[in-house]
C-alpha positions as CSV (number, residue, x, y, z in Angstrom):
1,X,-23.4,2.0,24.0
2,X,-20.1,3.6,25.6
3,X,-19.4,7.1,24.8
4,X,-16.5,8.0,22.4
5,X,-15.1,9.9,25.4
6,X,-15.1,7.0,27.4
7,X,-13.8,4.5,24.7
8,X,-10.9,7.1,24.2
9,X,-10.4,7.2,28.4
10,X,-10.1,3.4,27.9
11,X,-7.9,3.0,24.5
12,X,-5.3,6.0,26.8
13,X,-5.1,4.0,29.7
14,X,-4.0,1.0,27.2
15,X,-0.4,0.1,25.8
16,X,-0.7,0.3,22.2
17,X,0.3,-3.4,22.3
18,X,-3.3,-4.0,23.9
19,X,-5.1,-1.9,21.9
20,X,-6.1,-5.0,18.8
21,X,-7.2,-7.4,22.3
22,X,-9.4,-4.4,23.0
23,X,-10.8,-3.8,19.5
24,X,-11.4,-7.4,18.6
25,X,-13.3,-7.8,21.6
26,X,-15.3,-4.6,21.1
27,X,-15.4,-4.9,17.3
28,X,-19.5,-6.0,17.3
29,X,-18.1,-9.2,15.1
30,X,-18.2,-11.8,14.3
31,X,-21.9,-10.1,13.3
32,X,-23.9,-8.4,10.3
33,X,-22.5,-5.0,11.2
34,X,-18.6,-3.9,12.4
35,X,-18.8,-1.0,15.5
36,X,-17.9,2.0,12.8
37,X,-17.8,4.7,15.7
38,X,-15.5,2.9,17.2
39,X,-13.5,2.6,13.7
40,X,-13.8,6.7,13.5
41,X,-13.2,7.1,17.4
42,X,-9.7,5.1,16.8
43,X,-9.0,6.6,13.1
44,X,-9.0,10.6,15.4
45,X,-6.7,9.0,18.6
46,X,-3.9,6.5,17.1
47,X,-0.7,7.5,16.9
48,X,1.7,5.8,15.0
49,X,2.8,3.2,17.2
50,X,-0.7,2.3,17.6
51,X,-1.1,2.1,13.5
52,X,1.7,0.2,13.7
53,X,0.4,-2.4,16.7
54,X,-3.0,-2.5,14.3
55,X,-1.2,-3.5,11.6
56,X,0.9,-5.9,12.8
57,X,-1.9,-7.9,14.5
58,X,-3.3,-8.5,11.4
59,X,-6.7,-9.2,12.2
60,X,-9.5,-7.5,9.9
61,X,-11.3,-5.1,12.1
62,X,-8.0,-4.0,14.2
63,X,-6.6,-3.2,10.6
64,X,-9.3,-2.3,9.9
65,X,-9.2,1.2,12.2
66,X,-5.5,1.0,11.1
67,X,-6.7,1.9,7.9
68,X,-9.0,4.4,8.5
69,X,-6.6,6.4,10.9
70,X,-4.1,6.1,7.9
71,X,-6.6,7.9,5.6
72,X,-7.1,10.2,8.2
73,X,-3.6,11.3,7.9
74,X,-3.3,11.0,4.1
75,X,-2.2,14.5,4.1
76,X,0.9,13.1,5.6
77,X,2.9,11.6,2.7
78,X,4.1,8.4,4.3
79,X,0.5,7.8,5.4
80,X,-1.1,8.0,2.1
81,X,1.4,5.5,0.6
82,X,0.4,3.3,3.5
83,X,-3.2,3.8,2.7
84,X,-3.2,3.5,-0.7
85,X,-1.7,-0.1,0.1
86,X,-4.4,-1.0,2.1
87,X,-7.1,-0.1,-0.3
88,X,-6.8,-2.9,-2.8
89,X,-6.7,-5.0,0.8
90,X,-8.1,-8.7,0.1
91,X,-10.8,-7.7,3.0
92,X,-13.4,-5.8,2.0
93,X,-13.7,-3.8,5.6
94,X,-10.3,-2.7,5.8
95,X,-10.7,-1.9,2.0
96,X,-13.8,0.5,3.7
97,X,-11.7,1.7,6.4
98,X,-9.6,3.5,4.0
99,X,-13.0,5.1,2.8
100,X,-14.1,6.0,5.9
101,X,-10.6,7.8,7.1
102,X,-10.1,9.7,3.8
103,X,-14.2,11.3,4.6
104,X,-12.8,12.3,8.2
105,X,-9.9,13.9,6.1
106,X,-12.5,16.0,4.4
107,X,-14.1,17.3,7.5
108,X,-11.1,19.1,9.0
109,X,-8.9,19.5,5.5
110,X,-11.1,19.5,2.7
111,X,-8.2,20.7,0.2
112,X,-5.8,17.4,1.4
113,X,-8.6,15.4,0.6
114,X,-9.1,17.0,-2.9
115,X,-5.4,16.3,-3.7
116,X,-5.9,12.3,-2.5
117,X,-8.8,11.9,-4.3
118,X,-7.7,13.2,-7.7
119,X,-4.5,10.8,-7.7
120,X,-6.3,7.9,-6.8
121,X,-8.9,8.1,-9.3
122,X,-6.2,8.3,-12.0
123,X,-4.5,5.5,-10.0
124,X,-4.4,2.1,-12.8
125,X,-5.7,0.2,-9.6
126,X,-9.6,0.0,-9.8
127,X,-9.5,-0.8,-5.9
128,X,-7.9,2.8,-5.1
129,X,-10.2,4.0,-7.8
130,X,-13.4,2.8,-6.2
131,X,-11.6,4.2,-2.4
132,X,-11.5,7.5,-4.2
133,X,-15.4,7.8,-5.4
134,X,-16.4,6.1,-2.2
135,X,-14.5,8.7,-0.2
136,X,-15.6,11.9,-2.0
137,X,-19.2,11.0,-2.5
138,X,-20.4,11.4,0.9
139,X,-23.2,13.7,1.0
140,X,-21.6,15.5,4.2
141,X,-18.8,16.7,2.4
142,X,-20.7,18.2,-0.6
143,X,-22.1,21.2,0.3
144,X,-20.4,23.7,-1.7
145,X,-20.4,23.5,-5.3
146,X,-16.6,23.3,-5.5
147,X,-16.6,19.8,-3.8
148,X,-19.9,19.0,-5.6
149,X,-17.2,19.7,-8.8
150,X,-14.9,17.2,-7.2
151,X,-17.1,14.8,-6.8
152,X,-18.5,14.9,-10.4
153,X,-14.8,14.8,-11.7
154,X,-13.8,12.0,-9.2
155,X,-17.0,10.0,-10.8
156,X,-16.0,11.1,-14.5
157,X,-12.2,9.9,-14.3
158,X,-13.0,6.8,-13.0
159,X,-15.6,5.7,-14.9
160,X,-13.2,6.8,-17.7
161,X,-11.1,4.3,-16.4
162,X,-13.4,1.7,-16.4
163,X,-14.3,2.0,-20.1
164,X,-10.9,1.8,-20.9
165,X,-11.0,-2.0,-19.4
166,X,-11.0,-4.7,-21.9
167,X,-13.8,-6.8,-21.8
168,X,-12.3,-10.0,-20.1
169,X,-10.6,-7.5,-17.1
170,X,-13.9,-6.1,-16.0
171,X,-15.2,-9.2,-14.7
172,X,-12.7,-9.5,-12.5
173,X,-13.4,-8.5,-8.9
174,X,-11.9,-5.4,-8.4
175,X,-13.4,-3.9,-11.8
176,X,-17.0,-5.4,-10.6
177,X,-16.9,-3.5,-7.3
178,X,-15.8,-0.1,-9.1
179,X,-18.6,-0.8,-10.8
180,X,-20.9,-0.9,-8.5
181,X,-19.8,1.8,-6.2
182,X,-19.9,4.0,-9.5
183,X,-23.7,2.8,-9.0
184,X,-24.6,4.7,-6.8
185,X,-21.5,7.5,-6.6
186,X,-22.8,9.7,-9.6
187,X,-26.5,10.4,-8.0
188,X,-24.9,11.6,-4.7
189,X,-22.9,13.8,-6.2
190,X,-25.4,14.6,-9.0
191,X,-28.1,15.6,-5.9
192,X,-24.6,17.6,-4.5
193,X,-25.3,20.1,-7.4
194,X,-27.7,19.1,-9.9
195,X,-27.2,21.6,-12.7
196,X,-23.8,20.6,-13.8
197,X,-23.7,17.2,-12.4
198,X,-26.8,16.5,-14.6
199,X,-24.5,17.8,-17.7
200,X,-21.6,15.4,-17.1
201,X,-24.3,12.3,-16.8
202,X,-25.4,13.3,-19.6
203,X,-22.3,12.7,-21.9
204,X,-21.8,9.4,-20.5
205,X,-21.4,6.8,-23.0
206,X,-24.3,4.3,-22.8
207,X,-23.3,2.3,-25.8
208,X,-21.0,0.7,-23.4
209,X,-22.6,-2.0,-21.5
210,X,-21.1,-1.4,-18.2
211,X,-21.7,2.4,-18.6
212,X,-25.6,1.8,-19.4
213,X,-25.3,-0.1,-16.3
214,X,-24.3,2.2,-14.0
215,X,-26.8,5.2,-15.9
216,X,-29.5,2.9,-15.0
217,X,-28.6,2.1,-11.4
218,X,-28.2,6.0,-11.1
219,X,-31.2,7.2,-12.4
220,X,-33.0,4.7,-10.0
221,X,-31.8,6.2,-6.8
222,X,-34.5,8.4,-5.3
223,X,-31.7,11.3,-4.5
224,X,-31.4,11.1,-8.5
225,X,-34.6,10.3,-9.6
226,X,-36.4,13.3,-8.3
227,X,-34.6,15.5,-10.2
228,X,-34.8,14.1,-13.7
């Protein structure tokens, strides 16, 4: 495997016009499993000519990394907007890339990522809904209760969302894969900081089909199941 260093040496000594050839070719697809270092490794080095190149390419895993470097720099205004965009994306990796550069936002500026997080899950788009609990429920980023809180209240506003749904719009796509992200969301957070997290499971409305769903799904996850 070639060290991040050296993939940076090589994406430097590259016009940003080159840079999709390069991250096609080193992309690990077509294949079960995308090269996600080199998404994060791209995400911490492209500028914005080289968002732009990414975007304009096209091709899923150079926009991909496109999206992930724009979550990276969702403390930037301008950058946000442009992720937000790519998170209802009709591919579901560059959907994740915007996942995966908002958690690289929380490592260096957890307080811009709390901003992002709390306007997308109010978002009315249940794509930037789902980007927002599958950003902030990442164990990593969770290790002091205030971004445990987040999480929880991430979790709790969009599965508030989700209940609102009329029947008929939750089996569309979009509403399916909030769904199931919200299936495993709540138990990482939860495991974040039990005490509290355990409270707002608690009041969750299992009369609702959907929200019994994604109880059960919860309570099934080892991280989860140990503690109840």
């Amino acid at each position: 495997m070639v060290s991040a260093d050296a993939t940076i040496a090589e994406l430097q000594g590259l016009d940003r016009s080159e840079w999709p050839a390069y991250l096609a070719e080193h992309s690990g697809l077509p294949g079960p499993r995308a090269n996600l270092p080199l998404v994060e490794t791209v995400a911490g080095l492209a500028d914005a000519l080289a968002i732009d190149e990414l975007v304009r390419s096209g091709d899923e895993y150079p926009l991909m990394c496109a999206a992930a470097a724009l979550g990276r720099r969702a403390d930037d205004p301008e950058s946000e907007s442009r992720a937000h965009d790519l998170a209802s994306d009709e591919h579901w990796r560059v959907r994740e890339g915007v996942a995966i550069g908002l958690q690289l936002l929380g490592d260096v500026a957890p307080a811009a990522l709390s901003s992002v997080v709390l306007r997308w899950a109010d978002d009315p788009d249940p794509w930037v809904q789902r980007a927002a609990a599958a950003a902030i429920c990442q164990p990593r980023l969770l290790r002091t209760p205030d971004a445990a809180a987040l999480a929880i209240e991430v979790c709790r506003r969009v599965t508030r969302q989700l209940a609102t749904l009329p029947a008929e719009r939750r089996t569309h796509p979009d509403a399916r894969k909030l769904r199931q992200a919200l299936g495993y969301c709540w138990s990482v957070a939860i495991a974040a900081d039990p005490i509290p997290g355990l409270a707002s499971f608690a009041d969750l409305d299992t009369a609702d089909p959907d929200i019994a769903w994604i109880v059960n799904q919860n309570r099934h996850k080892k991280r989860l199941s140990v503690l109840l």
